[in-house]
N, C-alpha and C positions, 0 to 999 in steps of 0.2 A: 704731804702728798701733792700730788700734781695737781689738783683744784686751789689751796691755797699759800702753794707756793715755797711750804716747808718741805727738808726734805726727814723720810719716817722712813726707817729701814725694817722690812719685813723676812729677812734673813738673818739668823742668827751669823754674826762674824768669826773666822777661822779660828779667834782664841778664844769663843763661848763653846764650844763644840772640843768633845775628846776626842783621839783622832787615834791612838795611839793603843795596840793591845797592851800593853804595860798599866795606859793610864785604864783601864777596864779595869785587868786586874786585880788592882789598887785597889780599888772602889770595893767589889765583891768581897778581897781578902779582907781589908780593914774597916770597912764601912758598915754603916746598918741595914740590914735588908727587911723590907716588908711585903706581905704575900696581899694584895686584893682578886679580887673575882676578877678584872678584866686587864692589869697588869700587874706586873711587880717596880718596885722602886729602891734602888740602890743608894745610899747616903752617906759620903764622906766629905768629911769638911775640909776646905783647902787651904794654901798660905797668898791665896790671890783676894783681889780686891772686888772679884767677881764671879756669879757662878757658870759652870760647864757643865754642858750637858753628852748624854752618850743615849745612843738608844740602840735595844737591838728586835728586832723583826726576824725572826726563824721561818724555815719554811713550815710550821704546822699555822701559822700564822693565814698561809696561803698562800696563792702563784704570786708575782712579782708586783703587780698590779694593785692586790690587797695588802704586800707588805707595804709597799711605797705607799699608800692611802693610811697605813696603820701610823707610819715615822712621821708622813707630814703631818698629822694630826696631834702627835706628842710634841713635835716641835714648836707649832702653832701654841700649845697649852703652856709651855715652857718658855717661850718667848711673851706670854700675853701675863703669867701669874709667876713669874721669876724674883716679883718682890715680896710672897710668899714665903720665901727661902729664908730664915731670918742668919744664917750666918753663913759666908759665901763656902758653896761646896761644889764635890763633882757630881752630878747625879746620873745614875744610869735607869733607863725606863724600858722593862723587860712587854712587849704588847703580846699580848693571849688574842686566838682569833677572834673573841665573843669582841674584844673592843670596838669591832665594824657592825657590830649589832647593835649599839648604843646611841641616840642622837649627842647630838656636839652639847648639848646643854646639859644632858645627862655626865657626860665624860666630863666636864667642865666642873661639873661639882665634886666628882667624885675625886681628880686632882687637884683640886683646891685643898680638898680634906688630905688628903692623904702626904702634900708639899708641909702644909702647917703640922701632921702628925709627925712624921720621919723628921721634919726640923727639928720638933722640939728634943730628939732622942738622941741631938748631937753630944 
C-alpha cells in the first residue's frame, strides 16, 4: 500500500474474473452447484493455474445500488479467501437480497464455509 511502499492490488485482474456467457454457462452446466440462505455457489474446476470468479446480481436482488453493493462484497470475499479454493476453478456466486442483511463478518464466515465445502466436491 501506499504507507509502506509495497504495492497490493485490490482489484481482482481481467484473467481472475469470467467475462464471457459461455464461460457462465460452463460453470452452471458442468460444475457443482450449492444452494445457501444468502447465495448460491457455482464450482468447476479449470485447466488454469488460477481461480476465476463470476458473480451475478438480479434485479430481485434490488435497484442498482444494492446489486453493485451485493458484487462488490462477493468480490471483496473472493479476492481476500481465494486460497480456500483448494484446486484452481471457475466459481460463479449467485447473491440473494437477504446478503445486505448480513454484517461483513457474518458473510465472511459463511463463505469461508461454503469455498472449503463446494471445493472439496470437485
Amino acid at each position: 500500500n501506499f504507507l509502506t511502499g509495497t504495492s497490493v492490488s485490490f482489484i481482482l485482474s481481467r484473467k481472475e474474473r469470467l467475462s464471457t456467457r459461455f464461460e457462465y454457462l460452463s460453470v452452471r452446466e458442468c460444475g457443482s452447484s450449492f444452494r445457501y440462505n444468502h447465495f448460491w455457489v457455482q464450482l468447476k474446476a479449470n485447466n488454469l493455474e488460477y481461480s476465476r470468479l463470476g458473480v451475478i446480481a438480479s434485479k430481485r436482488v434490488g435497484n442498482a445500488v444494492k446489486r453493485n453493493q451485493a458484487k462488490r462484497l462477493i468480490r471483496e470475499l473472493f479476492r481476500k479467501y481465494r486460497s480456500h479454493i483448494l484446486v484452481p476453478s471457475d466459481v460463479v456466486v449467485l447473491a440473494r437480497s437477504s446478503i445486505l442483511k448480513l454484517s461483513f463478518s457474518e458473510l465472511e464466515q459463511l463463505f469461508i464455509k461454503a469455498l472449503r465445502k463446494s471445493s472439496c466436491h470437485l
